[in-house]
N, C-alpha and C positions, 0 to 999 in steps of 0.2 A: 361056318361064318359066325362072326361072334357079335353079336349085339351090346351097343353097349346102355346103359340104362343111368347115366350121369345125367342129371340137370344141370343144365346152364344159371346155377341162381347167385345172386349176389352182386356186386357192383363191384367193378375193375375200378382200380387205383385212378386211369385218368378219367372218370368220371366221378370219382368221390375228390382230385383235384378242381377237376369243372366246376365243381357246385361248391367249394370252398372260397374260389376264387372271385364266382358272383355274388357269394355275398358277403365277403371282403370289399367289393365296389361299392355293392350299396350303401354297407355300413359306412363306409368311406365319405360315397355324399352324401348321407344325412348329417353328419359331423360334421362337414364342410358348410350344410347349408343352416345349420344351428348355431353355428360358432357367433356370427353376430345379431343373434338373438339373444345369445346367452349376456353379451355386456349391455343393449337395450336392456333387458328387462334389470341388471344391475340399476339401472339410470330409472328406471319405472319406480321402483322397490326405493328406492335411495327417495324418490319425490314425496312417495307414499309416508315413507318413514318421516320426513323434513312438516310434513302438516300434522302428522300427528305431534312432534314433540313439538310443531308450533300451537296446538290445541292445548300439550299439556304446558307448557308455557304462560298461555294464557287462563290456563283455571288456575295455575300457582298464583299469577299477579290477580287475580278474585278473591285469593282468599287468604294470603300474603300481604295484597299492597303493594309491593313491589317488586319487580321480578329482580331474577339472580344477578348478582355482579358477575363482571366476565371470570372474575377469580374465584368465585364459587362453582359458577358454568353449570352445564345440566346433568352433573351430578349432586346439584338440588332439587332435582325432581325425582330423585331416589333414596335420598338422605337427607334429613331437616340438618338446615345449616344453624349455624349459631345466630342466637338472637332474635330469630324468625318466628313470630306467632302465628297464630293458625296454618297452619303449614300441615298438607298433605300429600302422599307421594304419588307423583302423578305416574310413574313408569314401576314396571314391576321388578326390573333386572338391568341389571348395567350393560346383558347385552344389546337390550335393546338403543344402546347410545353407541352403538357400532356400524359405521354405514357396511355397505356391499360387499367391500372390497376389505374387513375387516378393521379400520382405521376407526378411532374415535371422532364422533360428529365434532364441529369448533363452535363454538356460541361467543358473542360477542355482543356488549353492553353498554356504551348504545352503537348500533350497529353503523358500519363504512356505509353499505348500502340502503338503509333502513335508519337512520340516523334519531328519528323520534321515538325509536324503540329499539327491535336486536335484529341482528345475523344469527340465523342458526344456519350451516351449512357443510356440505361433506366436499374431502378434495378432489371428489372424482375419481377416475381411472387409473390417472396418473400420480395418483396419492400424494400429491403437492399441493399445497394451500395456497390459495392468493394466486392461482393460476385459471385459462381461460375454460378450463372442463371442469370448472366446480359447480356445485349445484346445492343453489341455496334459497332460500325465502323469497328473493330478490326477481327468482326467476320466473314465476308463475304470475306475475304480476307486469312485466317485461319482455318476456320473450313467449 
């Protein structure tokens, strides 16, 4: 009689498929269930960003006088424009004048919505300007 002295060790193919496949699901919905988290918090980040360059906005017109022309726009708060005394740069980087979704922020002087003063605003999602998902100064005061 022959004994035989094999261990049974190791994991068989459809159990190292099993365990592939559950967490192939999982991963699956957490991706599903982050997906619209992910363009919220664009839409958060985008608001955050829109009061800050409205802060540095307003320390330019502190110590300017006057804020930017829309043709200068808020790449006057990263570069002294011409003819502008006391002028300091309020942003560090010109990416920071890039909403979420990569698009440059629009500033406008004096502003559609804001008419005594500016529009600074990103085109949202849909990176179209002057459309109903934009998100601008206008909105925290409004909606």
């Amino acid at each position: 009689m022959k004994i035989s002295h094999r261990k049974n060790s190791g994991f068989t193919l459809l159990e190292i498929m099993l365990v592939v496949c559950i967490i192939g699901l999982l991963i699956g919905m957490g991706v599903k269930m982050m997906g619209g988290r992910i363009e919220e918090a664009k839409i958060v980040r985008a608001q955050g960003d829109l009061e800050r360059l409205k802060t540095g906005l307003l320390m330019y017109n502190s110590t300017a006088r006057v804020y930017p022309s829309t043709e200068q726009g808020l790449k006057a708060l990263l570069t002294k424009p011409e003819g502008v005394n006391n002028w300091r740069p309020q942003v560090e980087s010109a990416g920071e004048l890039l909403d979420p979704w990569g698009k440059e922020y629009f500033y406008v002087m004096p502003g559609t919505h804001n008419p005594k003063s500016f529009d600074v605003f990103s085109s949202g999602p849909d990176m179209l300007p002057n459309t109903a998902d934009d998100i601008g100064n206008w909105d925290s005061a409004g909606k």
